[in-house]
N, C-alpha and C positions, 0 to 999 in steps of 0.2 A: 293334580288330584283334588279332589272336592274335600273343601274343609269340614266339611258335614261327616264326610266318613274316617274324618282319623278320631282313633281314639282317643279319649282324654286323662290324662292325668286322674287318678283319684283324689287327688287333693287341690284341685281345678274347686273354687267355690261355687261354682256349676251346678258338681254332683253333687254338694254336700248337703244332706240331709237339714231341712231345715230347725230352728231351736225347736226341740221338742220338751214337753214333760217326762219324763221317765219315771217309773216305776220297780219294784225290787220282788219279786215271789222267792224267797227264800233267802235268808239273811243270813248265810252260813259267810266262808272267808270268800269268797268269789262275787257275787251280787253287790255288795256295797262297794267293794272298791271298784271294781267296770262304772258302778252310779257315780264314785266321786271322781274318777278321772273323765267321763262325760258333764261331769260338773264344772271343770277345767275347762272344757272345752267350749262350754256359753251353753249347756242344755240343764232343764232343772229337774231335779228329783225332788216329788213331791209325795211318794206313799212309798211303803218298804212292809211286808211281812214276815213275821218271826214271832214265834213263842218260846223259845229256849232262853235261861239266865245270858248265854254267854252271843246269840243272837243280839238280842236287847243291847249290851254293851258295846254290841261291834256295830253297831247302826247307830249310837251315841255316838262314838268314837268318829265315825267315816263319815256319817250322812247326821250330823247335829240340824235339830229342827225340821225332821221326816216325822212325820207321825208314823207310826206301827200301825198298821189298821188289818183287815181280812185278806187274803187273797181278790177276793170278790173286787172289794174295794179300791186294791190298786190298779186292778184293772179298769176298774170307774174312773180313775183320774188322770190317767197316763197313759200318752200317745207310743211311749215306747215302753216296752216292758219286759223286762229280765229275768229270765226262767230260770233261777238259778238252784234247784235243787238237784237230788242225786241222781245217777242216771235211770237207775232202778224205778226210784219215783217219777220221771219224765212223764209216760205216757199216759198214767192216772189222771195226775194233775191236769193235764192238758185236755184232757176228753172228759174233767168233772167242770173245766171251767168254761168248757164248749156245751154242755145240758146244765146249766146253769143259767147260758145267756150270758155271763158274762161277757164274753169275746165280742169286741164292735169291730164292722167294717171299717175298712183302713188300716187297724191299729196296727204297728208294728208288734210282732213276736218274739222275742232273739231267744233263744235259750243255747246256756254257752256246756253243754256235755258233749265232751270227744268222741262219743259211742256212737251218734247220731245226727242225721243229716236234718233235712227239714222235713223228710216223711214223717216224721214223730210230730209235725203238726199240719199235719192232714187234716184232723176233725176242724183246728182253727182257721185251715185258708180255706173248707167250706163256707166257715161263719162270716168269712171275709177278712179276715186277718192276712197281713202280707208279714210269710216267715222267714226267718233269718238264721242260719248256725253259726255261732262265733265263738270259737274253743279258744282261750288263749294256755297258748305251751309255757303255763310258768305254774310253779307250786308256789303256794300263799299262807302267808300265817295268819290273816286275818287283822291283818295291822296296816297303817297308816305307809310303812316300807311299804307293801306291796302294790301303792299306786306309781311310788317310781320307780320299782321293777315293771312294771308293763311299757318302759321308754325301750323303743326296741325289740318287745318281745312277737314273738311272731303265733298270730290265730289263726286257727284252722275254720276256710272259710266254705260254706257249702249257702245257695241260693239260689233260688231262679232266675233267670236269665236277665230277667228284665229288672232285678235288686240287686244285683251283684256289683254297682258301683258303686249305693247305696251302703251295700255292705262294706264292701272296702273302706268307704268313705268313714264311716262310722271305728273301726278298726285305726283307723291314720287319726282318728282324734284323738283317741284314747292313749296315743304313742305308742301303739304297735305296729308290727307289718303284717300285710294279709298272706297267709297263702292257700292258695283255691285248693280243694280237696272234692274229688268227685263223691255224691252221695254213697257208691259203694263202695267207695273204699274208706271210708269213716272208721267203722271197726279196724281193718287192720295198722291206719293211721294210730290210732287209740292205743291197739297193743302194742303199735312200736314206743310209743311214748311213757306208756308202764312199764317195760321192757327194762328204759332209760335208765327214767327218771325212778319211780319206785323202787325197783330192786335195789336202784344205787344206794336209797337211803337203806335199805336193810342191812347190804354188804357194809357200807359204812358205819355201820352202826354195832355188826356182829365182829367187823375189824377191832374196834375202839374197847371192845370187850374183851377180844383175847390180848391184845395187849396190854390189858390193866393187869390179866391174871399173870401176862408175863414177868409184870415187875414195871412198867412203864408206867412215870409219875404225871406224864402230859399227851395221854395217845391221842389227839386232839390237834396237838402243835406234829406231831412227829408226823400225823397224816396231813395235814395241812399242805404242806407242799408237794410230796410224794403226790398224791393224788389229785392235785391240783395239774402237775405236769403232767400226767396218765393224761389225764381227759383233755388237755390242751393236745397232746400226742395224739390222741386217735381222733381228736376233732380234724386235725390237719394229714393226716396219714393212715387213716382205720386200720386195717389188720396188719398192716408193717410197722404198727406203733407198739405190736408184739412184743413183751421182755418175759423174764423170769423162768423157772423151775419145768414149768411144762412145756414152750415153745419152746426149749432148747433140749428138751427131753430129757431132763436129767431128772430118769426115773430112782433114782435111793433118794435123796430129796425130796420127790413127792411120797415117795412110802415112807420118810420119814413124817412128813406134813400130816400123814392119812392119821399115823399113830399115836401124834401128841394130840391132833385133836379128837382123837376116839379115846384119850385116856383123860384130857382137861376139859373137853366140850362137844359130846359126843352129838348134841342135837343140829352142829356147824358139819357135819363129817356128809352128811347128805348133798348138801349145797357145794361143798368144794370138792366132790367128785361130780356133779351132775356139772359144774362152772369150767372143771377141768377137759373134761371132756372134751366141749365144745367150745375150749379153748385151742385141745390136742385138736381137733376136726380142722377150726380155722386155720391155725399156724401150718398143718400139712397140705390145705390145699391150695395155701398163697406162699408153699416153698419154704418156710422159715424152721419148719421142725423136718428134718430128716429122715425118712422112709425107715429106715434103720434103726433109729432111735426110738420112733412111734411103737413098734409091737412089745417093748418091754415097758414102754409107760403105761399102753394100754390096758396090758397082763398087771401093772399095779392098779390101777382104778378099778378094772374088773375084780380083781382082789378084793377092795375095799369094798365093793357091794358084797360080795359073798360073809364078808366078816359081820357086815352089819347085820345080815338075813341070819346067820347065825347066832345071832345073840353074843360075840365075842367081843 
């Protein structure tokens, strides 16, 4: 075989992009730390924008001796540049900083939102911009931890054919792993990952609640490991990592569960019939909840929607 045609490594000093300047479009918890961990990596950031108190802080904190300057601006100094605002905001910004002239040939693009491939900078790879999507799957606090959570974490990578080493290449610096994501399927990528990761903090977070009112002086520690095992369980085993009340169908238990929380926390009663549900759905069709069992749990969930609609 001709050595010309085997693939290379992304992490071959070949494809690696060379030191660039970088740049920051929005200084929220995601843009400075991708900049300080490419900072790590031998590339320099040299412009960062933000207007908010708490912007300002976190671009001291992560990128000490970046000037703040305009959007305009950092486009002006920076060969790579970091689209990091909301997704909402994405395509505004993109298409003010394409009729502006800001955007130069060559420059790299990236903008790291899960909702979107590189069609959302269409207006800039007319201007001659080469784009990039680089999602990284990790939630951030905007602190200095979150450049060594990105060792391992895995981006969601969308590019053109002919950047996509380029892209990878830039992902393996930052101590992620790549993984390719076709441009159409971005969004549902996205809502698996909201799915996840969001609800989890909500559920975790309405958990730690009713167990305060239960009387528990540490619901924190008590969930700490419980939950820590769940999610190691269905990392390794998804729907056979099934336990408790509903995959085993033991429907008096869930109409108890329906009733303390329609009596102690009536606004959790929506979420733990709608979670139960298609809890019962999954455990029946991968065999763990029993045919038999299912139409009296069912008759209690459907119950508790009817209580609620009733105002009871």
């Amino acid at each position: 075989m001709n050595a010309s045609a085997v693939p290379r490594d992304p992490r071959d000093p070949r494809d690696r992009p060379a030191r660039l300047t970088v740049g920051v479009v929005g200084s929220g918890r995601v843009g400075p730390t991708l900049a300080a961990a490419l900072r790590l990596a031998g590339h320099r950031p040299v412009a960062a924008s933000g207007v908010s108190d708490a912007s300002v802080r976190r671009a001291a904190v992560l990128l000490p001796d970046v000037p703040l300057v305009t959007p305009a601006e950092v486009l002006a100094r920076a060969e790579l540049v970091l689209l990091t605002v909301p997704d909402d905001a994405l395509p505004g910004l993109v298409e003010g900083l394409v009729e502006t002239g800001a955007v130069r040939p060559g420059q790299l693009l990236v903008h790291t939102s899960g909702r979107y491939g590189t069609k959302v900078l269409s207006p800039a790879l007319h201007a001659g911009a080469l784009p990039l999507a680089l999602h990284p799957a990790m939630t951030f606090t905007g602190t200095s931890v979150d450049v060594q959570r990105l060792a391992g974490c895995s981006f969601g990578v969308t590019a053109p054919d002919e950047l996509r080493l380029a892209a990878e290449a830039l992902v393996i610096e930052m101590g992620g792993e790549p993984e390719w994501v076709e441009e159409d399927a971005r969004p549902l990528y996205h809502a698996a990952l909201a799915l996840g990761a969001n609800h989890l903090v909500t559920l975790v977070a309405q958990s730690m609640e009713l167990l305060g009112k239960a009387g528990v002086a540490a619901p924190d520690r008590m969930l700490g490991p419980l939950l820590g095992a769940a999610l190691d369980n269905a990392l390794r085993s998804g729907d056979a990592a099934l336990t408790g009340p509903v995959a085993r169908g033991d429907a008096g238990t869930v109409a108890a569960h329906v009733a303390e929380l329609r009596e102690h926390a009536p606004a959790a009663v929506p979420g733990y019939l709608a979670m139960a549900r298609t809890t019962a759905d999954r455990a029946l069709a991968h065999g763990l909840l029993k045919p038999e069992l299912a139409e009296d749990l069912l008759d209690v969930l459907a119950d508790g929607d009817h209580q609620g609609g009733s105002g009871r």
